[in-house]
Structures are given as structure tokens and as C-alpha cells.
N, CA, C, O and CB atoms as a CASP TS submission, in Angstrom:
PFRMAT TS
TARGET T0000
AUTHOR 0000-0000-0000
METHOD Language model
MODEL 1
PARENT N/A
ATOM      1  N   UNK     1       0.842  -1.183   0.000  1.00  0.00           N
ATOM      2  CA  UNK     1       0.000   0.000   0.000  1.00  0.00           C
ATOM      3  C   UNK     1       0.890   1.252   0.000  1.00  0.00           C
ATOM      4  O   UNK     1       1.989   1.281   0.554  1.00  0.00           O
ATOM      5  CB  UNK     1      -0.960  -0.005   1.228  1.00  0.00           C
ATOM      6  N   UNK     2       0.373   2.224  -0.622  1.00  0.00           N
ATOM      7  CA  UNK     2       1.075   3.574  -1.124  1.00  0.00           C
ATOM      8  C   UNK     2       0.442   4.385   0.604  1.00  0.00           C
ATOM      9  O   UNK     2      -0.683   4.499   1.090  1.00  0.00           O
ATOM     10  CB  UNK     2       0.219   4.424  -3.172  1.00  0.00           C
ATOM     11  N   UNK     3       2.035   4.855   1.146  1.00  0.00           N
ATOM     12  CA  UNK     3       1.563   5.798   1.924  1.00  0.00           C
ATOM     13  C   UNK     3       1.828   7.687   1.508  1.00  0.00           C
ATOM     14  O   UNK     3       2.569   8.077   0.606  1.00  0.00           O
ATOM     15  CB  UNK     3       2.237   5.307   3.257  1.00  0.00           C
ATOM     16  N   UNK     4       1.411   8.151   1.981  1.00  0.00           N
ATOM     17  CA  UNK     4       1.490   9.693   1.830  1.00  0.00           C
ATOM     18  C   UNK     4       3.305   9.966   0.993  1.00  0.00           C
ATOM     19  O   UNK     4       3.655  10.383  -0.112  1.00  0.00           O
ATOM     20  CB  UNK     4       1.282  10.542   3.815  1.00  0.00           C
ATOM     21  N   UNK     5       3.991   9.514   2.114  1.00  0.00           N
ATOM     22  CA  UNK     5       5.380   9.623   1.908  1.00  0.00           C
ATOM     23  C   UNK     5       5.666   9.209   0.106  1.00  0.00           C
ATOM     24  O   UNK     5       5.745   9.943  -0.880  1.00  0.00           O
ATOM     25  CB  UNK     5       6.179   8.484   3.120  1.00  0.00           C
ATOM     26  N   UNK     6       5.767   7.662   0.268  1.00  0.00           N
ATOM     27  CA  UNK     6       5.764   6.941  -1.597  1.00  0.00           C
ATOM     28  C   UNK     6       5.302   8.298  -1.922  1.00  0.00           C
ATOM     29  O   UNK     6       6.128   9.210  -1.968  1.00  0.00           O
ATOM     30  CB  UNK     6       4.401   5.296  -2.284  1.00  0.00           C
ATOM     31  N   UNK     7       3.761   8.565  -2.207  1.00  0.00           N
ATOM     32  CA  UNK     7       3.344   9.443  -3.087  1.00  0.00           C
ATOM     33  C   UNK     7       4.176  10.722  -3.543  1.00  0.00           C
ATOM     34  O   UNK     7       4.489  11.082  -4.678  1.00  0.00           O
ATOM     35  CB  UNK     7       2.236   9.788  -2.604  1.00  0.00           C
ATOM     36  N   UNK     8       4.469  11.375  -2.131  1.00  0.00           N
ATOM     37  CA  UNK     8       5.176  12.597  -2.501  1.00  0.00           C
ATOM     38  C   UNK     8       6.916  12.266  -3.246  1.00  0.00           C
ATOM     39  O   UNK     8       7.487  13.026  -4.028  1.00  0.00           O
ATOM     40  CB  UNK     8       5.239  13.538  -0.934  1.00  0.00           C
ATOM     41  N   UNK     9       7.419  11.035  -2.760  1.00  0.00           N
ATOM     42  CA  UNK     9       8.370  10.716  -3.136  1.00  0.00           C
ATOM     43  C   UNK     9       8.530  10.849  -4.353  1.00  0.00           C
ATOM     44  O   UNK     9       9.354  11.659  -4.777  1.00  0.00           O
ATOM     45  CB  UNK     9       8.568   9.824  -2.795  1.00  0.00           C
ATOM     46  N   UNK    10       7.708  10.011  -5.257  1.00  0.00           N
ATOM     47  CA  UNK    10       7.296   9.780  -6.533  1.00  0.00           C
ATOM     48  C   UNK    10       6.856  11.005  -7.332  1.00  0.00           C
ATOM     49  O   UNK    10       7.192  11.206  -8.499  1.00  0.00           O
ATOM     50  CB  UNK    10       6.281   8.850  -6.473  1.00  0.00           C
ATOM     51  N   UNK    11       6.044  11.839  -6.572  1.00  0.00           N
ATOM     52  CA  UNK    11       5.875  12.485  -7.083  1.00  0.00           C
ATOM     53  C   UNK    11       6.987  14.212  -7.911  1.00  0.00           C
ATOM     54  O   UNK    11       6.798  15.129  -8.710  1.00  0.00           O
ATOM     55  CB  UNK    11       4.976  12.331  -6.338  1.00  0.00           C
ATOM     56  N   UNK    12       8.378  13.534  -6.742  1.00  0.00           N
ATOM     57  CA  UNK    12       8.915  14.613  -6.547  1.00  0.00           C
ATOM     58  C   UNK    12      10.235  13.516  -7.571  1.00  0.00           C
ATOM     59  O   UNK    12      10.873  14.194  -8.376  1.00  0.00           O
ATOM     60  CB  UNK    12       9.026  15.349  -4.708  1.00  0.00           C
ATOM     61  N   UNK    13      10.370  12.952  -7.560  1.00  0.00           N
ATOM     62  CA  UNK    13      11.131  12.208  -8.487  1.00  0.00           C
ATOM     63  C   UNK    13      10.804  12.105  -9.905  1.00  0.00           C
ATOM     64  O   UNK    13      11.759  11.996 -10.673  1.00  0.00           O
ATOM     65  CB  UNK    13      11.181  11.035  -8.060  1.00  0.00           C
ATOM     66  N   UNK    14       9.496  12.123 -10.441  1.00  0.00           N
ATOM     67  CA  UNK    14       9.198  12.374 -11.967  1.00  0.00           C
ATOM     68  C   UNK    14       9.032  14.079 -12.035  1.00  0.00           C
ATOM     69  O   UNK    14       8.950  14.498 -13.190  1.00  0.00           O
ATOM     70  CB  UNK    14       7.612  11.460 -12.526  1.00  0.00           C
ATOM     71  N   UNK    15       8.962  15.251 -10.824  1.00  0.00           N
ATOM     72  CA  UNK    15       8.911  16.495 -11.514  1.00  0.00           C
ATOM     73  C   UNK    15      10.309  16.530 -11.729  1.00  0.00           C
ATOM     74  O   UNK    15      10.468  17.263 -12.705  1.00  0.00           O
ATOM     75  CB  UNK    15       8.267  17.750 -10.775  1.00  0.00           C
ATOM     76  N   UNK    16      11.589  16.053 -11.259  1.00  0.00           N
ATOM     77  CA  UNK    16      12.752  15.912 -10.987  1.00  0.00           C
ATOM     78  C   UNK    16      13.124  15.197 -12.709  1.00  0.00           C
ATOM     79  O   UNK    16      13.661  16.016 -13.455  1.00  0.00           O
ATOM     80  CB  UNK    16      12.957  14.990  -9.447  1.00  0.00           C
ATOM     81  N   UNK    17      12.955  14.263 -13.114  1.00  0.00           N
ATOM     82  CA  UNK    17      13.051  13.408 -13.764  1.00  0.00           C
ATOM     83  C   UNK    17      12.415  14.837 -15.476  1.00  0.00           C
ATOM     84  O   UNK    17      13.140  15.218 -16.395  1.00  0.00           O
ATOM     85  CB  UNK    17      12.055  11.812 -12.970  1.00  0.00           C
ATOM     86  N   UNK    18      11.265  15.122 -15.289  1.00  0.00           N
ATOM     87  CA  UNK    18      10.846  16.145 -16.190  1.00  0.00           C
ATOM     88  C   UNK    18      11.896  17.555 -16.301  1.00  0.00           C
ATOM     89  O   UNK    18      12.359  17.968 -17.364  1.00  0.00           O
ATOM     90  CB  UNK    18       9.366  16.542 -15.672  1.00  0.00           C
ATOM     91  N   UNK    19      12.063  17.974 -15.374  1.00  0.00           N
ATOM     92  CA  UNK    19      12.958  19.027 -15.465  1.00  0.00           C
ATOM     93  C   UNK    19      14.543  19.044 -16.074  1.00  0.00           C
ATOM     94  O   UNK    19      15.178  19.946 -16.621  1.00  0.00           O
ATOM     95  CB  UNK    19      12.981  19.383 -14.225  1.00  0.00           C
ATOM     96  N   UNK    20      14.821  17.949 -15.808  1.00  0.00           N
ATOM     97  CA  UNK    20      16.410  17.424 -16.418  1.00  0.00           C
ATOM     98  C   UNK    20      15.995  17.236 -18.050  1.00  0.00           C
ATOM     99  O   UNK    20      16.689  17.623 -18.990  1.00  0.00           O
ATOM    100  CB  UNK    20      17.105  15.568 -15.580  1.00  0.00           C
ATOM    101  N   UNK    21      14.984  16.700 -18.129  1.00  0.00           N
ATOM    102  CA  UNK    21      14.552  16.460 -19.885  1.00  0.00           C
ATOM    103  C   UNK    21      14.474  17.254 -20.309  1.00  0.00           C
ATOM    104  O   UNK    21      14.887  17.281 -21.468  1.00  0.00           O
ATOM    105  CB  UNK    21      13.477  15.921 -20.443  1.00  0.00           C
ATOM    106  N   UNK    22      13.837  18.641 -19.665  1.00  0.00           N
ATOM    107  CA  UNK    22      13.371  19.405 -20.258  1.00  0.00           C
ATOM    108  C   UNK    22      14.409  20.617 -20.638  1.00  0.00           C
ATOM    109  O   UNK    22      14.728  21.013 -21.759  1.00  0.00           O
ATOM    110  CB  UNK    22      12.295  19.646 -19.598  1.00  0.00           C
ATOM    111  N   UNK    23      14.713  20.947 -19.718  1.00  0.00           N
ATOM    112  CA  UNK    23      15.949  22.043 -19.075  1.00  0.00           C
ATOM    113  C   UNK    23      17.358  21.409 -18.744  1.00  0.00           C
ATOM    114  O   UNK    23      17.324  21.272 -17.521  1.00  0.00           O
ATOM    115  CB  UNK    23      15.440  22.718 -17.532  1.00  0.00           C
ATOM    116  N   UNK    24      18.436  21.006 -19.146  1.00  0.00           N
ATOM    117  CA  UNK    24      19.358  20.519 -18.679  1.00  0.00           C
ATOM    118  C   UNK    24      19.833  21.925 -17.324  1.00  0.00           C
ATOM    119  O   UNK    24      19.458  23.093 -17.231  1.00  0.00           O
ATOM    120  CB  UNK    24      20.392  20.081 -20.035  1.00  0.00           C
ATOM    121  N   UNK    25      20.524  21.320 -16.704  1.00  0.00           N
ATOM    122  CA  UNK    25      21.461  22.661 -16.144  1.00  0.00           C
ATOM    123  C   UNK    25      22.393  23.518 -16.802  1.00  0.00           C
ATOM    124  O   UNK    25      23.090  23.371 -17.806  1.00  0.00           O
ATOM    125  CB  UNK    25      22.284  22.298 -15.210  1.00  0.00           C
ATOM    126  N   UNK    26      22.242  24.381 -16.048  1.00  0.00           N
ATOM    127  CA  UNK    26      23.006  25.818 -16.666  1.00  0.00           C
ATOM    128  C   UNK    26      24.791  24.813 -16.808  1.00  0.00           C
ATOM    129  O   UNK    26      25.196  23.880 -16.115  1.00  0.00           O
ATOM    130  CB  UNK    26      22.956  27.757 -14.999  1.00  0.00           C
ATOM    131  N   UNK    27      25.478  25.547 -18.016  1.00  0.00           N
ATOM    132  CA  UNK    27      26.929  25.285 -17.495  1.00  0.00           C
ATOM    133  C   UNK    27      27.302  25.833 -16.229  1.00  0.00           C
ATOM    134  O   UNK    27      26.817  26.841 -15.716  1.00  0.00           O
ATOM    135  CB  UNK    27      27.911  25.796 -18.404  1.00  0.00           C
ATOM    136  N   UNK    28      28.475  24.871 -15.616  1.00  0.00           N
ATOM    137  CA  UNK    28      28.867  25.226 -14.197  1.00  0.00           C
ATOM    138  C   UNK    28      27.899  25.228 -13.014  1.00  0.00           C
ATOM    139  O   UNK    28      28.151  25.575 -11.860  1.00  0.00           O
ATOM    140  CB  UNK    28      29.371  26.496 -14.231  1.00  0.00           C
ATOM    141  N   UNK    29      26.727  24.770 -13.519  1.00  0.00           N
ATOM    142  CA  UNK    29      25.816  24.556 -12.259  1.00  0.00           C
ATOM    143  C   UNK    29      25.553  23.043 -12.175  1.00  0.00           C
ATOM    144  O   UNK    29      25.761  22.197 -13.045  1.00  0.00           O
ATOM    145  CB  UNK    29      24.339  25.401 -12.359  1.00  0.00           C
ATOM    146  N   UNK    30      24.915  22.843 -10.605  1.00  0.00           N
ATOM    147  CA  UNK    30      24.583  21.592 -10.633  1.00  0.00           C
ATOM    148  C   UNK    30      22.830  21.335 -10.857  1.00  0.00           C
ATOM    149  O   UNK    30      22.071  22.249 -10.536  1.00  0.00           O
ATOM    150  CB  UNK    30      25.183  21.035  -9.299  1.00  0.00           C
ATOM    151  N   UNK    31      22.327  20.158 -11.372  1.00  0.00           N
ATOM    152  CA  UNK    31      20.959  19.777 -11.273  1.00  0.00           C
ATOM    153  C   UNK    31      20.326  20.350  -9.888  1.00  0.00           C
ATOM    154  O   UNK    31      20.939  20.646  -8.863  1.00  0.00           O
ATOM    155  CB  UNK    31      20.865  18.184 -11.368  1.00  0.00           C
ATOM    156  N   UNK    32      19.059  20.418 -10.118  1.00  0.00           N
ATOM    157  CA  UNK    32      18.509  20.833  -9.327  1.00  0.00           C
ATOM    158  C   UNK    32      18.256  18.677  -8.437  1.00  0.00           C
ATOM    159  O   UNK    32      17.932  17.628  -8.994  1.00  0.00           O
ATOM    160  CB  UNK    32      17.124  22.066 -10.111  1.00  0.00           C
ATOM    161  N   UNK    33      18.525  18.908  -7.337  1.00  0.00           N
ATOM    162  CA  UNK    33      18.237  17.401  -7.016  1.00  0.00           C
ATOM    163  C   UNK    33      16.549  17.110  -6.311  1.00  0.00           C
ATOM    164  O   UNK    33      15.830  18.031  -5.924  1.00  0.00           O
ATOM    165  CB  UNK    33      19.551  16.900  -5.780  1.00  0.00           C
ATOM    166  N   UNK    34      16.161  15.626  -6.268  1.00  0.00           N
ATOM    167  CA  UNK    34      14.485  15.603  -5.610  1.00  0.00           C
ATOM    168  C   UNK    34      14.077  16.380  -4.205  1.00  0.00           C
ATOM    169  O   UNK    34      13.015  16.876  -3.827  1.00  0.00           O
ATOM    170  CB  UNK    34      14.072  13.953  -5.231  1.00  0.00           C
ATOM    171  N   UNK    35      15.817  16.231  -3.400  1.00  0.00           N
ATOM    172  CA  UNK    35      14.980  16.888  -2.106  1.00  0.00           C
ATOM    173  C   UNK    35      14.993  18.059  -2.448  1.00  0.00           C
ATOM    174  O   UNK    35      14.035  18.607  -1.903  1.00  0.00           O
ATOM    175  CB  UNK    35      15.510  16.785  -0.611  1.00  0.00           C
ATOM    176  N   UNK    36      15.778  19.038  -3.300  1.00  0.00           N
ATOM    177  CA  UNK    36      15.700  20.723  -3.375  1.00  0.00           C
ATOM    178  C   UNK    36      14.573  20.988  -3.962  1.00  0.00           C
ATOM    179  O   UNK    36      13.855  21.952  -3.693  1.00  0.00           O
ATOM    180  CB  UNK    36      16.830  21.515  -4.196  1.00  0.00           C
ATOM    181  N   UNK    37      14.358  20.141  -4.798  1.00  0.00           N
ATOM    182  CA  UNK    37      13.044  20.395  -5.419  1.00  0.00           C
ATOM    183  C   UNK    37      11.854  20.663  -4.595  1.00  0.00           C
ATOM    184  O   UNK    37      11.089  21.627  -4.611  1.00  0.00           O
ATOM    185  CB  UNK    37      12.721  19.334  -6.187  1.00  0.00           C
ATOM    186  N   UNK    38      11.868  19.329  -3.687  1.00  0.00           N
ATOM    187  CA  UNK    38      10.865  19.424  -2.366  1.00  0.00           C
ATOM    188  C   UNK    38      10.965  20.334  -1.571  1.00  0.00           C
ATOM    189  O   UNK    38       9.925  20.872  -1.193  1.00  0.00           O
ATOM    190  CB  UNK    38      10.897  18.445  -1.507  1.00  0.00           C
ATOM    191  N   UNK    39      11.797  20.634  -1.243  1.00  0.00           N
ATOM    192  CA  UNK    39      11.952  22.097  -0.494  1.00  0.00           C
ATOM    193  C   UNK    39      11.662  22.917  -1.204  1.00  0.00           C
ATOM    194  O   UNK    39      10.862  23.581  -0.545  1.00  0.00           O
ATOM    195  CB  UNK    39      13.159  22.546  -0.006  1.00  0.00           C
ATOM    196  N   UNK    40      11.800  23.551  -2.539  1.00  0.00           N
ATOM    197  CA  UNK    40      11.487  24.519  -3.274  1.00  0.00           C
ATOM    198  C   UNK    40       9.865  24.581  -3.095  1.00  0.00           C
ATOM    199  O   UNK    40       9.133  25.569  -3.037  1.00  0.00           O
ATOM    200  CB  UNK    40      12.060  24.309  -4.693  1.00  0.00           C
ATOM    201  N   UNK    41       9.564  23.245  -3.029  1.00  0.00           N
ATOM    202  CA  UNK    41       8.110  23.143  -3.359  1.00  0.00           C
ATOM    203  C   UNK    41       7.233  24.088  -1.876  1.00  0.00           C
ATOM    204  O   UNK    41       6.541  25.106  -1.861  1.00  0.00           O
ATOM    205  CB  UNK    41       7.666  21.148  -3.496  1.00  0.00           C
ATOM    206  N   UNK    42       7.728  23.085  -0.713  1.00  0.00           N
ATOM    207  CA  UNK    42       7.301  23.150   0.317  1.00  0.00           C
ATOM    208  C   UNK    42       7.080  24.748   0.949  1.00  0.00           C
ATOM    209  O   UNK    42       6.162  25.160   1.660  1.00  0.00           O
ATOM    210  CB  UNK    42       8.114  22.298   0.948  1.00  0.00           C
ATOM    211  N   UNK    43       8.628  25.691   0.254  1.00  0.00           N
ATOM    212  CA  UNK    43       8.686  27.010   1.043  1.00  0.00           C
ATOM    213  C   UNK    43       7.294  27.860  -0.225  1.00  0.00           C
ATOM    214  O   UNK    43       6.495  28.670   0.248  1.00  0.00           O
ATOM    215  CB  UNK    43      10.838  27.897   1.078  1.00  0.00           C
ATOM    216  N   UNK    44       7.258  27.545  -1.514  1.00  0.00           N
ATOM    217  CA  UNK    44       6.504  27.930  -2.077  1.00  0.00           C
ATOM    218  C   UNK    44       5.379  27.946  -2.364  1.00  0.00           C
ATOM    219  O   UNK    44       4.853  28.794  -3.085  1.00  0.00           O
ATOM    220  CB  UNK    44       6.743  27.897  -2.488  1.00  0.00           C
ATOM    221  N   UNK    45       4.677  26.739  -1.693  1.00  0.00           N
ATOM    222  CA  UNK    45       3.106  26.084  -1.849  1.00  0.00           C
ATOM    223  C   UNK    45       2.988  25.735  -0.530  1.00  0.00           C
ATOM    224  O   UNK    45       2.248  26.540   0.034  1.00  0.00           O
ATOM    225  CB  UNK    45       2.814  24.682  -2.925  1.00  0.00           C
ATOM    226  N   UNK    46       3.433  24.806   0.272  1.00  0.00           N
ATOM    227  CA  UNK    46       3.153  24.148   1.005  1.00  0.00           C
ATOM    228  C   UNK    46       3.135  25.140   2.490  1.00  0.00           C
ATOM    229  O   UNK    46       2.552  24.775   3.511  1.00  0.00           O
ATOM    230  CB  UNK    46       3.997  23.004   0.787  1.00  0.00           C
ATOM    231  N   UNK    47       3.710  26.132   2.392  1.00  0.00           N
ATOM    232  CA  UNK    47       4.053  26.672   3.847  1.00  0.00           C
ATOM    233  C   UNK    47       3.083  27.722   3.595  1.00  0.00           C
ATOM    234  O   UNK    47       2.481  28.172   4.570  1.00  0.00           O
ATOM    235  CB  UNK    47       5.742  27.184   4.295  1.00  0.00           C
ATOM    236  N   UNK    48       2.838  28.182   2.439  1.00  0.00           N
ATOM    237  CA  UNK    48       1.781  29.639   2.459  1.00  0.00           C
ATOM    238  C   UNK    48       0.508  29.200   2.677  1.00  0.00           C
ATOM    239  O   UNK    48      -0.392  29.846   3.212  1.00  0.00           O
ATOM    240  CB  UNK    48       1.679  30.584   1.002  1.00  0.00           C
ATOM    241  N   UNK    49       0.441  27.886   2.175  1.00  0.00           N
ATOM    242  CA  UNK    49      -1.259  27.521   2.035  1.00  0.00           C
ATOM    243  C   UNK    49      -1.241  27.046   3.592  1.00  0.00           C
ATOM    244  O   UNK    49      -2.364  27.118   4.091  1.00  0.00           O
ATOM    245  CB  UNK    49      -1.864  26.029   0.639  1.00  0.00           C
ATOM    246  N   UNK    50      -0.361  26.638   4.363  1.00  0.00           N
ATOM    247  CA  UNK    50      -0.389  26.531   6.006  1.00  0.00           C
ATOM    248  C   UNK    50      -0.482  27.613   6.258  1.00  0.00           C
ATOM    249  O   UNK    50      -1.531  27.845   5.658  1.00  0.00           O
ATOM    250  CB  UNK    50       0.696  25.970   6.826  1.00  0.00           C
ATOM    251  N   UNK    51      -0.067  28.990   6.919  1.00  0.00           N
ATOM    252  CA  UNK    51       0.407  29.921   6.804  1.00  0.00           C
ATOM    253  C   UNK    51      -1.920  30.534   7.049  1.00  0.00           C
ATOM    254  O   UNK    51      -2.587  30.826   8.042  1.00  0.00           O
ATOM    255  CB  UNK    51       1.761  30.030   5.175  1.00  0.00           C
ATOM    256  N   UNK    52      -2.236  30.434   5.628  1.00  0.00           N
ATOM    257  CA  UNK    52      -3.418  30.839   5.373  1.00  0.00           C
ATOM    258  C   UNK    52      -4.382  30.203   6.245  1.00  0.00           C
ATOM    259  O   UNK    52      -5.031  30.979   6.947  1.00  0.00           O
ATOM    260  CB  UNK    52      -3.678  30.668   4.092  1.00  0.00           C
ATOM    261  N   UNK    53      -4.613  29.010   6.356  1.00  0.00           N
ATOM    262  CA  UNK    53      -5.142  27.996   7.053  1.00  0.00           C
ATOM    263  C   UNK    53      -5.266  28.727   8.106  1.00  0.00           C
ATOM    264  O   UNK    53      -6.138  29.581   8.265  1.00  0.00           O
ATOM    265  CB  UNK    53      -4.457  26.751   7.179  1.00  0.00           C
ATOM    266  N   UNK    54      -4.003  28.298   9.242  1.00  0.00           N
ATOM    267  CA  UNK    54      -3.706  29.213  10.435  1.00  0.00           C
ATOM    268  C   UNK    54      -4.830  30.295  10.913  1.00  0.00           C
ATOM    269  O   UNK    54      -5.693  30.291  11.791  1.00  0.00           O
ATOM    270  CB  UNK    54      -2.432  30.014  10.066  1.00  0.00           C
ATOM    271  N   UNK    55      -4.448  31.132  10.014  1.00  0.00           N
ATOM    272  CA  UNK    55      -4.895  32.996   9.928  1.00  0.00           C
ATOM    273  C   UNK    55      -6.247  32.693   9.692  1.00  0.00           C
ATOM    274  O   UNK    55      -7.010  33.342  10.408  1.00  0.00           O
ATOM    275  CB  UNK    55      -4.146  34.214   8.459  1.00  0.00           C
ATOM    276  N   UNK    56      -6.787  31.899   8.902  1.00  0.00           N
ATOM    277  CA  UNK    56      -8.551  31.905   8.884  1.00  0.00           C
ATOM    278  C   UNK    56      -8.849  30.863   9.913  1.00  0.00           C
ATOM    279  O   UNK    56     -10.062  30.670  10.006  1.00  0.00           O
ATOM    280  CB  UNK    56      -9.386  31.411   7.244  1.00  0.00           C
ATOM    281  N   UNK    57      -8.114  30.122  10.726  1.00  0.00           N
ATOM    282  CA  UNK    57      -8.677  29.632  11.550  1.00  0.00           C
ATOM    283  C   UNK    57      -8.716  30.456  12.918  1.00  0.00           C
ATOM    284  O   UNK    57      -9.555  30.220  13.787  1.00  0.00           O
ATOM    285  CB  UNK    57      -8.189  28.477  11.560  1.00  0.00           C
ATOM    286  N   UNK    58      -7.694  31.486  13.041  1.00  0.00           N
ATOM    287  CA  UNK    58      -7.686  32.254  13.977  1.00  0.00           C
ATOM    288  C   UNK    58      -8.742  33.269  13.617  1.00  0.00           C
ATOM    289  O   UNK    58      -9.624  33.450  14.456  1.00  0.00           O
ATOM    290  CB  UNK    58      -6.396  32.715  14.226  1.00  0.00           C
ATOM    291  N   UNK    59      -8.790  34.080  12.292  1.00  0.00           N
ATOM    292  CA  UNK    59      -9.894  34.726  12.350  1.00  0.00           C
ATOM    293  C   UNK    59     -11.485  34.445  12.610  1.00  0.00           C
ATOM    294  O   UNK    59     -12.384  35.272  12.761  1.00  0.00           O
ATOM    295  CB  UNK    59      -9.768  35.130  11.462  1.00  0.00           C
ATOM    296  N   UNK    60     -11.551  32.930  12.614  1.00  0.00           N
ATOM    297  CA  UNK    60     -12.887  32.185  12.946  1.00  0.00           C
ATOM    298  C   UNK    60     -12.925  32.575  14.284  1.00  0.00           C
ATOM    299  O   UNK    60     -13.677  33.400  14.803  1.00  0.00           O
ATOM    300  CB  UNK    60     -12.969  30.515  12.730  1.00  0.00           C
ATOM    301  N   UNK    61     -11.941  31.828  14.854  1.00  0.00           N
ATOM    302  CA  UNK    61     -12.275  31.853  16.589  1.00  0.00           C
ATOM    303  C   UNK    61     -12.476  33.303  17.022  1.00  0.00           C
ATOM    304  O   UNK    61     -13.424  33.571  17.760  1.00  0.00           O
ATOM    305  CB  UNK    61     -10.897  31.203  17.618  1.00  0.00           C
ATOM    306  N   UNK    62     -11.534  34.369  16.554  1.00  0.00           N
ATOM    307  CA  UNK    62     -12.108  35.578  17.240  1.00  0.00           C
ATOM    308  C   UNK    62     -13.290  36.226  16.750  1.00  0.00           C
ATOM    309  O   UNK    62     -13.716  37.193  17.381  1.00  0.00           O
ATOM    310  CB  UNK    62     -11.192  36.551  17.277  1.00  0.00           C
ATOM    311  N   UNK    63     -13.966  35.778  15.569  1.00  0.00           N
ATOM    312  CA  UNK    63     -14.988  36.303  15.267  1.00  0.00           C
ATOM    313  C   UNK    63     -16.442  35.468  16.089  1.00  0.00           C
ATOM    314  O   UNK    63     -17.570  35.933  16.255  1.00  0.00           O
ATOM    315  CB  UNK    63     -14.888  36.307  13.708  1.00  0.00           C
ATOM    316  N   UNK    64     -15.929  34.174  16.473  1.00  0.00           N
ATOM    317  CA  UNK    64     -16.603  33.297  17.008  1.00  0.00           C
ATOM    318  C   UNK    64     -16.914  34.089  18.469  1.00  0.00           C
ATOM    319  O   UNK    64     -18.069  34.074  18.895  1.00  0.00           O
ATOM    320  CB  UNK    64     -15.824  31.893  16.993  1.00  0.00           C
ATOM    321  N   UNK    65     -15.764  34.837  19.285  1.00  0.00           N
ATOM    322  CA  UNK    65     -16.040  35.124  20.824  1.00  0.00           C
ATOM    323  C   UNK    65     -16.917  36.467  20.143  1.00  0.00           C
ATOM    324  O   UNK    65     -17.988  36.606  20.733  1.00  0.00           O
ATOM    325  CB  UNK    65     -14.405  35.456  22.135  1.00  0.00           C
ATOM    326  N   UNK    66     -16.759  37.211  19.332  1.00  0.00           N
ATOM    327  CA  UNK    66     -17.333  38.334  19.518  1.00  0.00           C
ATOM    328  C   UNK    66     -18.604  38.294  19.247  1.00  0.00           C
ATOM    329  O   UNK    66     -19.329  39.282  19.365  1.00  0.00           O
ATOM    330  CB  UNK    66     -16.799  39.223  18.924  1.00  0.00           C
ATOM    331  N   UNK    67     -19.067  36.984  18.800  1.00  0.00           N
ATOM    332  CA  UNK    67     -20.994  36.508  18.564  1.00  0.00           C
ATOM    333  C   UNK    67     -21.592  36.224  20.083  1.00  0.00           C
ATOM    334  O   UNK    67     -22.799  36.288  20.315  1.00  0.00           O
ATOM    335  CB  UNK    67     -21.304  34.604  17.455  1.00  0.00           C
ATOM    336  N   UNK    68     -20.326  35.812  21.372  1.00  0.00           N
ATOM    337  CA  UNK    68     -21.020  35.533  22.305  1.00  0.00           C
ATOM    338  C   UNK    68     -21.603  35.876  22.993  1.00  0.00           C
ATOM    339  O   UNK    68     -22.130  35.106  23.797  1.00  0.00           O
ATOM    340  CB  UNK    68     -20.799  35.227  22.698  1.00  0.00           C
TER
END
């Protein structure tokens, strides 16, 4: 059975796998590798859409005391 982890693994290994096909690296640079990628991903998608979550869940609760 596929857990969360596999998925993202996989998933971060064929955008990895696409980007080298697509784009080689610059001369004198190195590939971008799966975990930078994941991190790229994470500070760019993954932490803002937390980030948002958060803030509307806090704006619930204080809008919640001020109905009481």
C-alpha cells in the first residue's frame, strides 16, 4: 500500500526526472536534485497555504467570541 510519503516521493522524483529532460542545467551549475526540489516546493506552496489555514482559523475563533 502507497503511503502519503511513496506518493510525494514519486511524485517529486518524476517532476525531478521532467525538469532534467526538459531544461538541462546551466553550465557550471549543478541539477537541481528531488529533495531541493521538495523544499522549493514546500517554502513555495506548502508553507503559504499553512500559513493561510492558520490565519482563517484564527480569524474564525475571534470572530466566534465576539458573537457571544
Amino acid at each position: 500500500m502507497w503511503s502519503r510519503w511513496h506518493i510525494a516521493h514519486a511524485f517529486f522524483a518524476v517532476v525531478r526526472a521532467e525538469e532534467h529532460t526538459r531544461r538541462p542545467a546551466p553550465v557550471g551549475l549543478i541539477a537541481l536534485t528531488r529533495n531541493k526540489i521538495q523544499r522549493l516546493f514546500t517554502t513555495a506552496v506548502v508553507r503559504p497555504m499553512r500559513d493561510a489555514a492558520l490565519r482563517l482559523d484564527y480569524h474564525r475563533t475571534l470572530c466566534g467570541r465576539d458573537h457571544e
